[in-house]
N, C-alpha and C positions, 0 to 999 in steps of 0.2 A: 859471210854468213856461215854460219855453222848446223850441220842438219842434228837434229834433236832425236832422231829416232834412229833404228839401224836401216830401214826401208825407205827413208827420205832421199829423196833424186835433187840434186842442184843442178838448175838450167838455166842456160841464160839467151834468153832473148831479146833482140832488138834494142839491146844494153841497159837489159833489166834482167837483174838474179831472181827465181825462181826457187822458190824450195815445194817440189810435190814428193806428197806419199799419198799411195792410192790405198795403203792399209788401213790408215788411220787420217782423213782429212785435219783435224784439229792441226797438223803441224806447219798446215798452210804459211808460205811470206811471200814476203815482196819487198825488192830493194832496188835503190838506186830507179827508178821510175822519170823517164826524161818527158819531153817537154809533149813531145806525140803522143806517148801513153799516157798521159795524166786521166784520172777518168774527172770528165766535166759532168755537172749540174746541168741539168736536162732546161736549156733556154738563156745559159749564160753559154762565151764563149770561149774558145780553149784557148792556152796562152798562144 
């Protein structure tokens, strides 16, 4: 991932990339999202 702004933070958690800027939220991402983070449908269940 590449950050888009000069204030953009790349973070990686729980092996998932993160890009925050607290300056300008629009530059928000999210990559690589494994099996734990997935976000589920509220009454289906998670893989």
């Amino acid at each position: 991932m590449k950050s888009r702004h000069a204030d953009c933070q790349v973070v990686k958690r729980r092996g998932t990339l993160y890009v925050i800027n607290k300056t300008n939220p629009k530059f928000k991402a999210r990559q690589g999202a494994t099996k734990g983070t997935r976000l589920s449908k509220k009454g289906v269940k998670s893989l």
